[in-house]
C-alpha positions as CSV (number, residue, x, y, z in Angstrom):
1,X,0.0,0.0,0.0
2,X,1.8,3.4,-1.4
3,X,0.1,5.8,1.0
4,X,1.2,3.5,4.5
5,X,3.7,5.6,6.3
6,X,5.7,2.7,7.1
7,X,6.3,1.7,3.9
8,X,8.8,2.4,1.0
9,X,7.2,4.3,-1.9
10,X,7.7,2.8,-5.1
11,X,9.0,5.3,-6.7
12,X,11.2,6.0,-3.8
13,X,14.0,4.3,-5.6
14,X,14.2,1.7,-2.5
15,X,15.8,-1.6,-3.6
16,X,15.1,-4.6,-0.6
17,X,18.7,-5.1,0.8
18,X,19.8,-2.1,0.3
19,X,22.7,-0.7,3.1
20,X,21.4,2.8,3.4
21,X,23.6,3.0,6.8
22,X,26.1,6.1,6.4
23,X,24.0,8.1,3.5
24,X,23.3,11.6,3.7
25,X,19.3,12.6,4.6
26,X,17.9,15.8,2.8
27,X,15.0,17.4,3.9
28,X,13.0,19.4,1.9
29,X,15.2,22.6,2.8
30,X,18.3,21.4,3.5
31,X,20.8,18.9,5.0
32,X,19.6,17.1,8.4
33,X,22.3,14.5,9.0
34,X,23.2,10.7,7.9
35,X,21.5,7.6,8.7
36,X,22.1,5.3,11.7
37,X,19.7,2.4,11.5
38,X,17.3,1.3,9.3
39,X,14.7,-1.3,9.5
40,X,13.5,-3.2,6.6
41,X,10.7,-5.1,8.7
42,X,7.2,-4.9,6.9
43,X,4.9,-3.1,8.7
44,X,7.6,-1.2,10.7
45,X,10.4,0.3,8.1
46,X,12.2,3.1,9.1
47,X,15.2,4.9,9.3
48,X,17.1,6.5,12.5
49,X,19.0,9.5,11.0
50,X,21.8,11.0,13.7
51,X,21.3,14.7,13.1
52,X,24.9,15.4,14.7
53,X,25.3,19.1,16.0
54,X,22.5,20.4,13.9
55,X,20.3,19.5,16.8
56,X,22.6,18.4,19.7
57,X,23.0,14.7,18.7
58,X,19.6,14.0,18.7
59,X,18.9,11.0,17.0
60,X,15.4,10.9,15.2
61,X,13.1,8.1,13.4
62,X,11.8,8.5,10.0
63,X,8.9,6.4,8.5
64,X,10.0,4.7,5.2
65,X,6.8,6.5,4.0
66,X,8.2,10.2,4.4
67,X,11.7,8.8,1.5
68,X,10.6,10.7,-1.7
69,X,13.8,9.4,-3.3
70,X,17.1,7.5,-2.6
71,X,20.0,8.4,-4.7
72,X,22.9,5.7,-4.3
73,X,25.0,7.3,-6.5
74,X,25.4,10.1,-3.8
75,X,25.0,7.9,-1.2
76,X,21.7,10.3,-0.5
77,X,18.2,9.9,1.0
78,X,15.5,12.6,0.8
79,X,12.8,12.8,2.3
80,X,9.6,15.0,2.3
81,X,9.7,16.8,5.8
82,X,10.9,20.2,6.1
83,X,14.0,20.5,9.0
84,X,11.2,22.0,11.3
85,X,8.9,19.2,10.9
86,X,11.6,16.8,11.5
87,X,13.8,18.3,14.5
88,X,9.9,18.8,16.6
89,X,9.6,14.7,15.9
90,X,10.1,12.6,18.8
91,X,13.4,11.5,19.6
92,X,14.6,8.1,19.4
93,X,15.6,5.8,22.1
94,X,16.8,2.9,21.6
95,X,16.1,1.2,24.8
96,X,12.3,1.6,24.4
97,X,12.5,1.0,20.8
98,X,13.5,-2.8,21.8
99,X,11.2,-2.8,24.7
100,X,7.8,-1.1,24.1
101,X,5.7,-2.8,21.4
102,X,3.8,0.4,20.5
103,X,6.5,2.3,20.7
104,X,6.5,3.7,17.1
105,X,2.5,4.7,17.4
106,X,4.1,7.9,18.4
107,X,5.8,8.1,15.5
108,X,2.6,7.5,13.3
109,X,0.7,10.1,15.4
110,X,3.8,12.7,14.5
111,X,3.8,11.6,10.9
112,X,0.0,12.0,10.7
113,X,-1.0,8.1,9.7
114,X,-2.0,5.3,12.4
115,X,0.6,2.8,12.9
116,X,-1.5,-0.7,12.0
């Protein structure tokens, strides 16, 4: 389903296998920092983008859903928040990531979907 926030657009350029660990995420306005993590797991994929000083080491979750495009010849993501939307998202952590099974329902609320 193209419109699920927790899925990969197909246009998005997103190839299964991919190792988008280390590329560069653009938002709509501008450099926000390179990714962490990313998930794969249907139903659930995301990145975890490590916005370095731009925001004091905050690390933040991105839905698959919000990747217009990956470029791997650039080694870039973009996705289709502004650097607003994305440093008022809820910040990651790690531990309750791994130990709250509704844990990214938060995320879903921020990104304006339900998380099914």
């Amino acid at each position: 389903m193209s419109d699920d926030i927790w899925g990969y657009h197909p246009t998005s350029g997103y190839e299964q296998g991919i190792d988008l660990i280390g590329y560069k995420v653009e938002a709509t306005d501008g450099h926000i920092g390179k990714i962490d993590k990313h998930s794969e797991d249907v139903g659930s994929a995301h990145l975890v983008v490590d916005t370095g000083v731009w925001i004091f080491g905050k690390h933040v979750l991105l839905p698959a859903g919000t990747i217009k495009r990956i470029d791997t010849v650039e080694e870039k993501v973009y996705v289709n928040r502004t650097k607003e939307q994305i440093k008022a998202a809820p910040e990651f952590d790690e531990a309750k990531y791994g130990s709250e099974p509704t844990y990214l329902e938060q995320f879903a609320r921020y990104y304006n979907q339900p998380h099914m």
